[in-house]
MMTF fields as JSON, N, C-alpha, C and O atoms, coordinates in Angstrom:
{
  "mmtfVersion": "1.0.0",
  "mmtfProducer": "UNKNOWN",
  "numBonds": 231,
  "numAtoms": 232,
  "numGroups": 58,
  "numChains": 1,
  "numModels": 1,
  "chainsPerModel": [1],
  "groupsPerChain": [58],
  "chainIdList": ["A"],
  "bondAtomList": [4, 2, 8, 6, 12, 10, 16, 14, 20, 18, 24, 22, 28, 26, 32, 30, 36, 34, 40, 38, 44, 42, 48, 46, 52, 50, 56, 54, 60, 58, 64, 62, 68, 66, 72, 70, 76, 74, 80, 78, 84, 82, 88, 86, 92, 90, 96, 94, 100, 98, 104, 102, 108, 106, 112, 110, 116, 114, 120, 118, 124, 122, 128, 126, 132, 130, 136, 134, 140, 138, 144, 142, 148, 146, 152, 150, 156, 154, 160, 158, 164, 162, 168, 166, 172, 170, 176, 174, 180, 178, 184, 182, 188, 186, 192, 190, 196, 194, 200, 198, 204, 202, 208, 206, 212, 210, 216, 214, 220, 218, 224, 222, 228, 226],
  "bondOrderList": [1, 1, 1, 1, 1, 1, 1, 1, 1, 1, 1, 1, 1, 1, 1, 1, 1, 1, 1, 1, 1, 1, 1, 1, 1, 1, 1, 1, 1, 1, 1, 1, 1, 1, 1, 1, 1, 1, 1, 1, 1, 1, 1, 1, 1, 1, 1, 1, 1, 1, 1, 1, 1, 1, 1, 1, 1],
  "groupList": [{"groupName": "UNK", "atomNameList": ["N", "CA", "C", "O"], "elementList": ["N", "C", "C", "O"], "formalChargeList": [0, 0, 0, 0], "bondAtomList": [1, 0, 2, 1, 3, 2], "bondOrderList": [1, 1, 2], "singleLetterCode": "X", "chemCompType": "L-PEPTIDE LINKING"}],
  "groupTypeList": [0, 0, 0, 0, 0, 0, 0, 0, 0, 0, 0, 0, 0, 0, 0, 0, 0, 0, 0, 0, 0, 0, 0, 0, 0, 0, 0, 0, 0, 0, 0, 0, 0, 0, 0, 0, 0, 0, 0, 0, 0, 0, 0, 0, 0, 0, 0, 0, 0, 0, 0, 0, 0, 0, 0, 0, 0, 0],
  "groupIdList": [1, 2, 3, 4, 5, 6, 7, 8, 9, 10, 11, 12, 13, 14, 15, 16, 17, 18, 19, 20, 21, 22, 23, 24, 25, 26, 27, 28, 29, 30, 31, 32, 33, 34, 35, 36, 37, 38, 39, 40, 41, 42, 43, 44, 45, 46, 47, 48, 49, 50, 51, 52, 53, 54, 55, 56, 57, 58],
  "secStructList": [7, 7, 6, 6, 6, 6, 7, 7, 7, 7, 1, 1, 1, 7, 7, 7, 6, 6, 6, 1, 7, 1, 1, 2, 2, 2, 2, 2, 2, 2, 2, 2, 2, 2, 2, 6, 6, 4, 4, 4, 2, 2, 2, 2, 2, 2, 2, 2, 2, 2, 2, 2, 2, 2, 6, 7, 7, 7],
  "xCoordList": [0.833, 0.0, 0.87, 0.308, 2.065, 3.106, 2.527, 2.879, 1.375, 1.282, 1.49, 0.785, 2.326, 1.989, 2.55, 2.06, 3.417, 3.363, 4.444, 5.66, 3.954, 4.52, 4.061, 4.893, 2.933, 2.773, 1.214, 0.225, 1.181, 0.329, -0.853, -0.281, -1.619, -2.511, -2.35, -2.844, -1.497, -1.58, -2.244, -1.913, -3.467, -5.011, -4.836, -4.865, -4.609, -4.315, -3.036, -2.263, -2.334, -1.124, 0.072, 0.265, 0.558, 1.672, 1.935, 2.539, 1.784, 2.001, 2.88, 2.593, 4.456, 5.175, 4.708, 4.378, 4.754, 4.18, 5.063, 4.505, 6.414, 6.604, 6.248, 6.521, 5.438, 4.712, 3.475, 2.911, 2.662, 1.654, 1.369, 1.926, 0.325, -0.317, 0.928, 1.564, 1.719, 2.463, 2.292, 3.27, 1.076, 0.773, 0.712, 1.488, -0.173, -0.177, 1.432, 1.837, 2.546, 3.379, 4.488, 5.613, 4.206, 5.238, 4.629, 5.399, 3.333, 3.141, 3.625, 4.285, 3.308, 3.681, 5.403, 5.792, 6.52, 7.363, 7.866, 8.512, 7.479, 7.878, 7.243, 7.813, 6.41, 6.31, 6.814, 6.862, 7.251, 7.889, 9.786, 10.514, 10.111, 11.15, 11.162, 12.301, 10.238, 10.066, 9.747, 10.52, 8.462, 8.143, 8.302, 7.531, 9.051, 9.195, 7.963, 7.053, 7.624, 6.888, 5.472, 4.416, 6.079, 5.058, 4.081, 2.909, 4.583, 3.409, 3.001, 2.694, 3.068, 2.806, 0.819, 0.138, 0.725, 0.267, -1.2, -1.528, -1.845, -2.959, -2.487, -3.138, -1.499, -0.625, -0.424, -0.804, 0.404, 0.749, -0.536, -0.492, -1.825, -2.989, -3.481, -3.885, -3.583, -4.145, -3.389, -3.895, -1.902, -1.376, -1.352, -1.152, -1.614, -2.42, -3.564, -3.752, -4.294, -5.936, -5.854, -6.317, -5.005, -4.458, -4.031, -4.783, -2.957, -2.567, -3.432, -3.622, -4.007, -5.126, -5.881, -6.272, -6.244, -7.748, -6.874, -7.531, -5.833, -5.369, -5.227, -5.314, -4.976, -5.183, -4.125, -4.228, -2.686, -1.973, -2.201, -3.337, -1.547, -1.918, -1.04, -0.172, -1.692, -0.591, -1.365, -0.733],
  "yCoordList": [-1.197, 0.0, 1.251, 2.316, 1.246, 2.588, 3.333, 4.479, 3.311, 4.126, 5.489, 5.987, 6.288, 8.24, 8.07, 9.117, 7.414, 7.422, 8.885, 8.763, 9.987, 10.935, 12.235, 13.137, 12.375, 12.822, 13.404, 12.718, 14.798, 15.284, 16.382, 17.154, 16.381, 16.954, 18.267, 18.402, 19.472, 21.113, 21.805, 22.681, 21.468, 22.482, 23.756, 24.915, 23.287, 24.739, 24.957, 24.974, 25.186, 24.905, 23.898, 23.195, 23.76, 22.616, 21.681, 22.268, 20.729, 20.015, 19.384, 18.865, 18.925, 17.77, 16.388, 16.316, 15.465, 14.118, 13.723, 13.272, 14.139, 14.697, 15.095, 14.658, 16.202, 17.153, 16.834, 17.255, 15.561, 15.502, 14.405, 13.313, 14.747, 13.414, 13.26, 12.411, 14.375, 14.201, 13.154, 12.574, 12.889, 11.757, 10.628, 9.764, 10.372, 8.842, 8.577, 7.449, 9.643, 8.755, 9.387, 9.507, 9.804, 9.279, 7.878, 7.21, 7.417, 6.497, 5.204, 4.191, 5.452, 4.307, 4.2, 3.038, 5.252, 5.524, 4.499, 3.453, 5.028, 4.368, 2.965, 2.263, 2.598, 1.285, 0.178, -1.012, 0.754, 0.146, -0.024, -0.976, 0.787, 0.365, 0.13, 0.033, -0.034, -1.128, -2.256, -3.16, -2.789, -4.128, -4.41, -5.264, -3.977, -4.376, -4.024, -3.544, -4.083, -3.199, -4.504, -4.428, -5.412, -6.498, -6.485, -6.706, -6.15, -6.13, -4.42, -3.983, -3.823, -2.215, -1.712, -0.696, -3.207, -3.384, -1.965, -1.138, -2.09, -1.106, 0.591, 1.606, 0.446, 2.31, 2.816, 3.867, 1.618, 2.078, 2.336, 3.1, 1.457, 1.787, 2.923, 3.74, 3.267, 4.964, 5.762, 6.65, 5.398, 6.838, 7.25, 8.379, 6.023, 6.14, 6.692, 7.779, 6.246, 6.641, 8.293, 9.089, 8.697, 10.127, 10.759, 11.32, 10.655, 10.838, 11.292, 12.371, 9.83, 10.001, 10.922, 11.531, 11.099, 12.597, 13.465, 14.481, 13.718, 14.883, 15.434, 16.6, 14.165, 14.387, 13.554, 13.203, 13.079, 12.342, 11.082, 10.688, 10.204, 9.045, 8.008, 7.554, 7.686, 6.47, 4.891, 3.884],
  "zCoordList": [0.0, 0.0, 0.0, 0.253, -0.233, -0.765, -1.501, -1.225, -2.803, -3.499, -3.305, -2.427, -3.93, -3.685, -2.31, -1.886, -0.895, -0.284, 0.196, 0.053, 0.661, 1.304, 0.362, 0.268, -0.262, -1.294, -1.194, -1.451, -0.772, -0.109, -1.201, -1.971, -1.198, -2.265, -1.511, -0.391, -2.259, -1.484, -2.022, -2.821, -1.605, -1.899, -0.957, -1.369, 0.658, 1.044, 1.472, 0.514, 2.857, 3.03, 2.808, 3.8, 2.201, 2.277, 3.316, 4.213, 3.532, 5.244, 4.925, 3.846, 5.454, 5.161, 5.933, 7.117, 5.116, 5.376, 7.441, 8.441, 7.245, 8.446, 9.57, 10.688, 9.148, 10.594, 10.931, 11.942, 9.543, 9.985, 10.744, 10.632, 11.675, 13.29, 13.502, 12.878, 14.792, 15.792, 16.81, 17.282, 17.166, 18.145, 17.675, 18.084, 16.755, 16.273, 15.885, 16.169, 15.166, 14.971, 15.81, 15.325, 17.074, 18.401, 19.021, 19.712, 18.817, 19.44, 18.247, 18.481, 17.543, 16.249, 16.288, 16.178, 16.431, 16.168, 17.962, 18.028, 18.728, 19.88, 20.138, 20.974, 19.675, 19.801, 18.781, 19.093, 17.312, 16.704, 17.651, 17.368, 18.427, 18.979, 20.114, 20.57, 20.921, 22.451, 21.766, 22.082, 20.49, 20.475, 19.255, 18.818, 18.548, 16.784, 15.759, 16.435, 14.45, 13.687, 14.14, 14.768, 13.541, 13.758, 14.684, 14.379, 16.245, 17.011, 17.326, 18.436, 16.383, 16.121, 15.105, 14.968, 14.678, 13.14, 13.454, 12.604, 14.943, 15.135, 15.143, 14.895, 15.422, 15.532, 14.146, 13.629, 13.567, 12.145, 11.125, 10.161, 11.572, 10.675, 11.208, 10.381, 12.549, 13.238, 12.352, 11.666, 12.347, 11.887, 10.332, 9.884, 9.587, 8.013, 8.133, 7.584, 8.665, 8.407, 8.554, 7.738, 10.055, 10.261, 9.045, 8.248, 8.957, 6.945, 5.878, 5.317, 5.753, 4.839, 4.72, 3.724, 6.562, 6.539, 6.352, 6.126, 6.301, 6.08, 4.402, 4.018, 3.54, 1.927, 1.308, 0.132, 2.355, 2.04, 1.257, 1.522, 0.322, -0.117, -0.12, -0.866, 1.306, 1.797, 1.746, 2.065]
}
């Protein structure tokens, strides 16, 4: 599911794929390194879906 991945539709401000959902991906980001990606699989889909509403196409 990479398609377009980091690749943001700038209708209004520019957002870097970066700055966007600070929370979902400190929590995704820190639990991929206490328990490995594998047992991450519910964080990493929060912080897509996050993405997504934002216009990203991840």
């Amino acid at each position: 599911d990479g398609k377009g991945a980091g690749e943001a539709r700038e209708e209004k401000k520019p957002l870097k794929p970066c700055c966007a959902c600070p929370e979902t991906k400190k929590a995704r980001d820190a639990c991929i390194i206490e328990k490995g990606e594998e047992n991450c699989g519910h964080l990493i889909e929060a912080h897509k879906e996050c993405m997504r509403a934002l216009g990203f196409k991840i």
